[in-house]
VOGU-3710 file (C-alpha; in Angstrom, 3 decimals, decimal comma):
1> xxxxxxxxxx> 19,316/-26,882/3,540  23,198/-25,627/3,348  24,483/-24,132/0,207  27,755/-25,852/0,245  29,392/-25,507/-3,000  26,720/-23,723/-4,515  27,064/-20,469/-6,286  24,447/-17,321/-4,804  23,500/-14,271/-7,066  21,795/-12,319/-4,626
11> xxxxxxxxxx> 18,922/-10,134/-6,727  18,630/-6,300/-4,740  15,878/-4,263/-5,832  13,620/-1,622/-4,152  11,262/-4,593/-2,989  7,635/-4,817/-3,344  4,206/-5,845/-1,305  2,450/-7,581/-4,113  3,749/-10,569/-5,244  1,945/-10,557/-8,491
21> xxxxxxxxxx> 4,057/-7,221/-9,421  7,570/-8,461/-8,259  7,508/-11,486/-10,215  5,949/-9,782/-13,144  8,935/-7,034/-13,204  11,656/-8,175/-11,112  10,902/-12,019/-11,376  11,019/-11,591/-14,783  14,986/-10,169/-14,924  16,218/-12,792/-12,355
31> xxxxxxxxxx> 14,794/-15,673/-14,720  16,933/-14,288/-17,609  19,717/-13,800/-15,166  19,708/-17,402/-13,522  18,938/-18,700/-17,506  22,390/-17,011/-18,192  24,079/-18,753/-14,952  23,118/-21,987/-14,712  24,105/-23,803/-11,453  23,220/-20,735/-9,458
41> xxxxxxxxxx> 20,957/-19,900/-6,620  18,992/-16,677/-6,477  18,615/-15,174/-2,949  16,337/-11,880/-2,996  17,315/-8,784/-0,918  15,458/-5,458/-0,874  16,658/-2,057/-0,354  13,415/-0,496/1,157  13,333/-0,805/5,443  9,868/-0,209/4,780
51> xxxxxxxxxx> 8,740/-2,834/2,628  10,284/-5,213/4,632  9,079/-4,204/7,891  5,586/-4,271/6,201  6,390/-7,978/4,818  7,521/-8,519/8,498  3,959/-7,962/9,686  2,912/-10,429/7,687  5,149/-13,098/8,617  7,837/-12,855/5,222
61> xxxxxxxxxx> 11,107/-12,592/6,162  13,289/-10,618/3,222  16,277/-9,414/4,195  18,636/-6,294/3,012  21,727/-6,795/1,230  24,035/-7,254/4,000  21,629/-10,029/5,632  21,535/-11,618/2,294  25,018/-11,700/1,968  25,632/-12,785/5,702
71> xxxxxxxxxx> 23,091/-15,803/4,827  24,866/-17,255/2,203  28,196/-16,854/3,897  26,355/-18,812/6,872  25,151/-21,289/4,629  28,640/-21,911/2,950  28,071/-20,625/-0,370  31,397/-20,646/-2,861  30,768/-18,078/-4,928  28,637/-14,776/-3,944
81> xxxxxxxxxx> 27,681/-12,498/-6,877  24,948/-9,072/-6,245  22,137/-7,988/-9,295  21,406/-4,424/-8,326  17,764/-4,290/-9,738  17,933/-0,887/-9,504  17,501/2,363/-12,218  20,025/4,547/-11,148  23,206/5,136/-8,494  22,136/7,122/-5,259
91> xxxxxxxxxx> 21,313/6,023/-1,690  20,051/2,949/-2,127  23,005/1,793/-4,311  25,365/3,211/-2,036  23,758/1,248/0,584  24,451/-1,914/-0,948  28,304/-1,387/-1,582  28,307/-0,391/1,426  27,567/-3,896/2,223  29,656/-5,977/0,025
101> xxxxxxxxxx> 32,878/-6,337/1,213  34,394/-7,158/-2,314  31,987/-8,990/-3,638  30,873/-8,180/-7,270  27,723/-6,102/-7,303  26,429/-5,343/-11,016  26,362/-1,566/-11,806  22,468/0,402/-12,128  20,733/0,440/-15,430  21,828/4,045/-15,798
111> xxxxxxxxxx> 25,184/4,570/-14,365  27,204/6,059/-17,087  26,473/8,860/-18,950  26,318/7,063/-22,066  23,979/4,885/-20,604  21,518/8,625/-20,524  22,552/8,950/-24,126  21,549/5,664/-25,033  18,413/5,955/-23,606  17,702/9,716/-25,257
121> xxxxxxxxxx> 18,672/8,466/-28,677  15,827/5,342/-27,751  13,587/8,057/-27,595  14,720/10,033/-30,139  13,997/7,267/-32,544  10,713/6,615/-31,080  9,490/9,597/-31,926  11,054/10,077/-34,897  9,273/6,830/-36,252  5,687/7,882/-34,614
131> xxxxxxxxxx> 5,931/11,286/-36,274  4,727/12,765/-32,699  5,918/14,144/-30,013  6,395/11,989/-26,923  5,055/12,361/-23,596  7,558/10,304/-21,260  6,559/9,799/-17,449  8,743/8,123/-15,009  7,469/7,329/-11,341  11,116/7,542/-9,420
141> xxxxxxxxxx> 9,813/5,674/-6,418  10,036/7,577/-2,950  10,345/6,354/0,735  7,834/5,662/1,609  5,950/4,825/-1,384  2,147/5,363/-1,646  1,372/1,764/-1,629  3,436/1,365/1,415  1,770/4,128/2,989  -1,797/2,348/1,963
151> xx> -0,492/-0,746/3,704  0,424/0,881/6,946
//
């Protein structure tokens, strides 16, 4: 099936084994993306060599960015557009504009400093309304994760 005259939004994120937990996170932000675009086509792309070389094994293909993007230039797409899925800039980001030859790629959640102050003053009010302090944890994913090292 050729794309011609269609419009791609290519979705980047880490990537993921279990398809249960992409489309309950990530699937879940590309449907209110494509909701806000209709007539476009989501193509998925993921950052993590490892995740895809362990989807390899098992027969799925899912490229990085710069095979997404050379896919829907191969199937005659009009208009190319990147989500970056991702949290913050660093490698992985960096890896995708490295890929995008002047396409539009979509900034990470927490580019900007404001975007940090945003988020503390979230927090702030948080636990101002629960009267408690907060215990915040964030799992910053590494490379390889632990479930990819379980699946090797």
């Amino acid at each position: 099936m050729t794309m011609e005259n269609k419009n791609v939004l290519i979705s980047v994120s880490y990537g993921a084994l279990d398809n249960a937990a992409l489309d309950a996170d990530v699937g879940r932000i590309e449907t209110a993306i494509l909701n806000a675009l209709p007539g476009w086509h989501l193509s998925r792309a993921f950052t993590s060599a490892r995740v895809r070389a362990l989807l390899s094994k098992r027969g799925k293909e899912v490229p990085d960015a710069a095979g997404a993007i050379a896919q829907a230039r191969a199937e005659c797409a009009e208009h190319i557009a990147l989500a970056t899925l991702l949290i913050s800039p660093g490698e992985e980001y960096e890896g995708v504009l490295a890929a995008v030859d002047g396409l539009p790629v979509a900034s990470p959640l927490l580019a900007e400093d404001e975007d940090l102050d945003a988020l503390a003053a979230y927090y702030a009010g948080v636990q101002h309304d629960c009267g408690t302090p907060l215990l915040l944890i964030c799992l910053l994913y590494t490379s390889p994760s632990p479930r990819d090292v379980e699946e090797s």
